[in-house]
C-alpha positions in Angstrom: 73.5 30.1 -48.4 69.9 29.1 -47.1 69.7 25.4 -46.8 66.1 23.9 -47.9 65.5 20.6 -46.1 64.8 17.3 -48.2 61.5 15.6 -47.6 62.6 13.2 -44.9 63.5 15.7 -42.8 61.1 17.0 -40.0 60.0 20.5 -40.2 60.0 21.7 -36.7 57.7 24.7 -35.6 57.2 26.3 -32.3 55.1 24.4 -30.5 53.9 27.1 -28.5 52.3 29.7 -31.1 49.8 26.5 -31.9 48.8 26.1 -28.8 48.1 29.6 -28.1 46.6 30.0 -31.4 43.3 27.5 -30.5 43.3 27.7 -26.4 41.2 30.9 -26.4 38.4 29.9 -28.8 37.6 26.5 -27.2 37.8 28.4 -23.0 35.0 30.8 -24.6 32.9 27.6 -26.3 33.1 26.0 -22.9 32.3 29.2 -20.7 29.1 29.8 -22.8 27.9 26.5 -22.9 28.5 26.3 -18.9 26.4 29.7 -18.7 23.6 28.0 -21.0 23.5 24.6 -18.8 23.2 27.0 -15.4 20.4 28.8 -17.3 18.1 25.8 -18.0 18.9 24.4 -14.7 18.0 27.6 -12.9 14.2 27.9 -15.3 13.2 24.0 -14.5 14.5 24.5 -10.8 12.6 27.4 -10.0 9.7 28.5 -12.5 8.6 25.2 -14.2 8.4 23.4 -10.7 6.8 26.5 -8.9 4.5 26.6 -11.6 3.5 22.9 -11.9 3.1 23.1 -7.1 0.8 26.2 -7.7 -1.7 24.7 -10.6 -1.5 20.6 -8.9 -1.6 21.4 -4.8 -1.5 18.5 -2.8 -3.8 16.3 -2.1 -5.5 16.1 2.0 -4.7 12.6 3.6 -8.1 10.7 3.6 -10.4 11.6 6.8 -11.2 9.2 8.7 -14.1 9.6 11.4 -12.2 9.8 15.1 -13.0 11.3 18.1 -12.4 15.2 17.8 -12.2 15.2 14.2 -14.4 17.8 12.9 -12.6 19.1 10.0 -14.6 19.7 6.7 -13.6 20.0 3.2 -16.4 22.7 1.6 -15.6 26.4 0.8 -19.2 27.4 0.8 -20.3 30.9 -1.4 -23.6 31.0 0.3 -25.4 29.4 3.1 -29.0 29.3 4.5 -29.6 30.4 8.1 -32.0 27.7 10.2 -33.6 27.8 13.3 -34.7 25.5 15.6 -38.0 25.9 15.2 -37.7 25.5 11.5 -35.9 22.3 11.8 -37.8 20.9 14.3 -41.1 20.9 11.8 -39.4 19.3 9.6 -37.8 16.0 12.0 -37.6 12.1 10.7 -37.6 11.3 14.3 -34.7 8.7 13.3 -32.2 10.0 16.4 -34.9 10.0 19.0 -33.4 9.2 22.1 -35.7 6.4 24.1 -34.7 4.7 27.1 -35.8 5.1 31.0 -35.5 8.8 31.4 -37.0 9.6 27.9 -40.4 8.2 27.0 -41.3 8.1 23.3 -43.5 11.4 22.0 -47.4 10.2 21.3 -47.2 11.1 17.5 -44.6 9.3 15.9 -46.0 6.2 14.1 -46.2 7.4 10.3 -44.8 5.6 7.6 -45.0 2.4 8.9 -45.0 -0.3 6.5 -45.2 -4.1 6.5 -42.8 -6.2 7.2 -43.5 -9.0 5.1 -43.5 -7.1 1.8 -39.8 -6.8 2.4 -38.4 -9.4 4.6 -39.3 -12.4 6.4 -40.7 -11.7 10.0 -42.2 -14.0 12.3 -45.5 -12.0 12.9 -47.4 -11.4 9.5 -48.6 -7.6 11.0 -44.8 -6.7 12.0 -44.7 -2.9 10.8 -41.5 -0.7 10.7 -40.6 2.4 9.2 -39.9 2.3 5.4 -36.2 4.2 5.4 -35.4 1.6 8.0 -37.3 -1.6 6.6 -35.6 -0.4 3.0 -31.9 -0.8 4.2 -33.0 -3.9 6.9 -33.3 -6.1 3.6 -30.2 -4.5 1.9 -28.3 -6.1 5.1 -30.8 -9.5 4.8 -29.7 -9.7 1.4 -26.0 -9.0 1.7 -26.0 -11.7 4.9 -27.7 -14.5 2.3 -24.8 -13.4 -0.1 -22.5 -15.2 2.4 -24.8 -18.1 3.5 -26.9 -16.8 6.2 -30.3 -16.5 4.3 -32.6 -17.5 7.3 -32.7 -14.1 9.0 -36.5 -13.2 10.6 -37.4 -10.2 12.8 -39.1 -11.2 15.6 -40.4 -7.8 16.9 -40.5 -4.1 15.8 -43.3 -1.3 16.2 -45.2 -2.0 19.2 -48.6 0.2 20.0 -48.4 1.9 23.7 -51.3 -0.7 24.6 -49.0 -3.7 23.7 -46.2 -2.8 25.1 -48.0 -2.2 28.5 -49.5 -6.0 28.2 -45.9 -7.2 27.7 -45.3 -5.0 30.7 -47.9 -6.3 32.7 -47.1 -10.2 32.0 -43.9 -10.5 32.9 -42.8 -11.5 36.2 -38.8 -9.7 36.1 -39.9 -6.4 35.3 -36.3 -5.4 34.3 -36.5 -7.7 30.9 -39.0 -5.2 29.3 -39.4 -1.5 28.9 -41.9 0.7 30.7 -44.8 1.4 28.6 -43.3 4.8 26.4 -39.8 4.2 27.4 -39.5 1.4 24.7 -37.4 1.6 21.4 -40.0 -0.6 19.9 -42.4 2.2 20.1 -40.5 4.2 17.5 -40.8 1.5 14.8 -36.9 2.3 14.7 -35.8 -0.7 16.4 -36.4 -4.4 15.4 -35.0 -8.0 17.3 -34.0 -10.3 15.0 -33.5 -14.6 14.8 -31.9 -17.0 13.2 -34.8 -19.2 11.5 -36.6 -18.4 15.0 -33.6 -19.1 16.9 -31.9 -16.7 19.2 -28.8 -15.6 17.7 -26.8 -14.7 20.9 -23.4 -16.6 20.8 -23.9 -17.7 17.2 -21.7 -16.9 13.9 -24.9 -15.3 12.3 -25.4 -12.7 15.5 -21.9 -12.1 15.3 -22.2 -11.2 11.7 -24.9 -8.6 12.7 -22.9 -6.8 15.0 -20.1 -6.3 12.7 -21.7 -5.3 9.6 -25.0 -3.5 10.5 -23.9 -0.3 10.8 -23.4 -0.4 6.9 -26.5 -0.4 6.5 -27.7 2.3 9.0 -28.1 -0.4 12.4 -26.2 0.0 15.4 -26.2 -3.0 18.2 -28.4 -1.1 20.5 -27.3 -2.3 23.9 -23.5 -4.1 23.7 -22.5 -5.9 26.2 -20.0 -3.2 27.7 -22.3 -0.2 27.9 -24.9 -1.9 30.5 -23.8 0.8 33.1 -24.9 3.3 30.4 -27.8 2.0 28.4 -29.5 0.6 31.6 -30.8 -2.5 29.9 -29.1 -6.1 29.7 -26.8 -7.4 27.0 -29.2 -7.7 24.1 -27.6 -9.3 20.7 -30.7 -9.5 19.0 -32.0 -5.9 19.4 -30.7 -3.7 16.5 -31.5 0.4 16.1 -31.8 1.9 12.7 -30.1 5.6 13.0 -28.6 6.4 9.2 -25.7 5.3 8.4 -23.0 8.1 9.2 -24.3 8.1 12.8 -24.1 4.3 12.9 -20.7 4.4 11.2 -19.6 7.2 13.9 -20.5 4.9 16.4 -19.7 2.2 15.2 -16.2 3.3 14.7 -15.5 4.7 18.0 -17.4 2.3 20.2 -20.4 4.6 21.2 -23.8 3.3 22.5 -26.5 5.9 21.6 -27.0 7.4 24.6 -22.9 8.1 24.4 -23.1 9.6 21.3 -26.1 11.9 21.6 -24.0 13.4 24.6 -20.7 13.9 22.3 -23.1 16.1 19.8 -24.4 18.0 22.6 -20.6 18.8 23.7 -19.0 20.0 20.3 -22.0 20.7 18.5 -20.5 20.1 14.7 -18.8 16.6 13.8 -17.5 15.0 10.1 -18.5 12.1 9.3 -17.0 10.4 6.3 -18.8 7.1 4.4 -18.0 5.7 1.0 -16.5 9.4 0.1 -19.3 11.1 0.8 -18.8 13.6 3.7 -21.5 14.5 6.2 -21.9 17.6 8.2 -23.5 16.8 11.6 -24.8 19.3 13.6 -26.3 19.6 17.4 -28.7 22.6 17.9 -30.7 23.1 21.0 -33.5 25.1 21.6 -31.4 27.8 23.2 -28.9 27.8 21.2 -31.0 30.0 18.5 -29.8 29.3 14.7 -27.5 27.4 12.6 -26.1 28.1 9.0 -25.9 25.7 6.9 -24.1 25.6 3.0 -26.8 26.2 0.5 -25.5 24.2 -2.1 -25.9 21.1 1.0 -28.7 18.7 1.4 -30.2 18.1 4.8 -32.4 15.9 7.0 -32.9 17.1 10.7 -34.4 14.7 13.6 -35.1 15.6 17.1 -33.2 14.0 19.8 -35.7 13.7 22.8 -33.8 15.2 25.1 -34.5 18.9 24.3 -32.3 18.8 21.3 -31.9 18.8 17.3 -29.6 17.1 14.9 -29.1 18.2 11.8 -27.5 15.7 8.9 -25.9 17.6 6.1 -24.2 16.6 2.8 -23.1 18.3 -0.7 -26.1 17.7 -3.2 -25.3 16.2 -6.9 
């Protein structure tokens, strides 16, 4: 007789049909849900991220202007083709080269301006040229910002006749220029005091020398290019060039005679101030043409020495 078990008694099953009876549902769940996981890895991994390099490349390390640095960010569709010639009609004169072996040309004393309309100068008839004169009181200005509002230029364009009477009076011929061999005949180059007072050795001179290539000014003759320059230690004597040449220079501790010669070696430099790059370019008159972006602005300037230089930038 079959024997049915009270309700306290435990009904025992085999264990082992349960367990077989849900193992193989729950290995599949968790197989396809491993699958699915390797999946989305595998699209972010590989597509999203390949996607996201190819529409965001990096970006360049910032340029900064160096000795042998002449790379140049511009992919140029077009470009003009220049000649020497060409450029040459068309020189600002601002890189001339002037010192003992190269006198001054005869016809370069146009757009001279006064002095005294912009800054304050010791000689009521001072002239200079107005791209020069223009960033002169930018640096007057930004000096009397700090204090040092009692700037004067003491000399700047000087006729061929009056630099031959300075010649002519002075005892120690090597404290003046030849008649055509000086700066001062450009109306590039002016000397500049302290309310009259000669600013070698002072805070104000030292001021000059490390902020006026900001403004376009190199210190024409340092005290450690002598050798090269040919003319004594002059603190007081400032050269207006443009301001990516005098950054260049400034930079890399060229006088002007060193840097005209570094052009004339590798012929195309960069130049990079306040993000905006400059293109600079050496052509001589054997050299035949140079191409230039069209979509680029440009200035060109003769260098004296049988040379161009040609200043380029992206236009707005």
């Amino acid at each position: 007789m079959k024997q049915v078990p009270n309700s306290s008694q435990t009904i025992n099953r085999p264990q082992g049909k349960r367990k077989k009876r849900y193992s193989v549902p729950l290995l599949k769940l968790f197989i396809f849900f491993a699958f699915l996981c390797a999946v989305v890895w595998f699209l972010l991994t590989f597509v999203v991220t390949n996607d996201n390099r190819h529409e965001m490349p990096p970006k360049p390390p910032e340029q900064t202007n160096t000795l042998n640095d002449n790379s140049f960010e511009t992919s140029p569709t077009d470009s003009q083709i220049l000649t020497y010639e060409q450029l040459a009609k068309i020189s600002n004169n601002y890189l001339l080269l002037v010192n003992s072996d190269y006198e001054v040309p005869n016809d370069i004393s146009d757009n001279l301006v006064k002095v005294l309309d912009y800054v304050r100068t010791l000689n009521v008839d001072s002239l200079l040229v107005k791209d020069a004169l223009v960033m002169l009181k930018d640096m007057f200005d930004a000096a009397a910002n700090i204090g040092y509002n009692e700037f004067r230029v003491t000399e700047s364009y000087r006729t061929h006749k009056y630099q031959q009477s300075l010649y002519d009076s002075m005892t120690d011929k090597s404290l003046v220029a030849l008649p055509g061999h000086s700066e001062h005949q450009t109306g590039l180059a002016v000397d500049i005091s302290y309310n009259g007072v000669n600013i070698e050795n002072s805070k104000q001179g030292t001021w000059l020398a490390d902020n006026s290539y900001k403004y376009g000014f190199i210190l024409r003759y340092p005290k450690n290019k002598t050798a090269i320059t040919k003319i004594p230690y002059e603190p007081w004597h400032f050269r207006y060039v443009g301001q990516p040449h005098a950054y260049y220079c400034y930079e890399n501790d060229l006088c002007f005679e060193e840097y005209i010669d570094y052009l004339k070696k590798h012929k195309e430099i960069s130049i990079k101030v306040n993000g905006t790059v400059y293109k600079v370019y050496y052509l001589s008159d054997t050299d035949g043409t140079i191409e230039i972006p069209e979509n680029f602005s440009y200035t060109a300037s003769l260098d004296n020495t049988g040379g161009i230089i040609v200043t380029a930038w992206i236009s707005n």
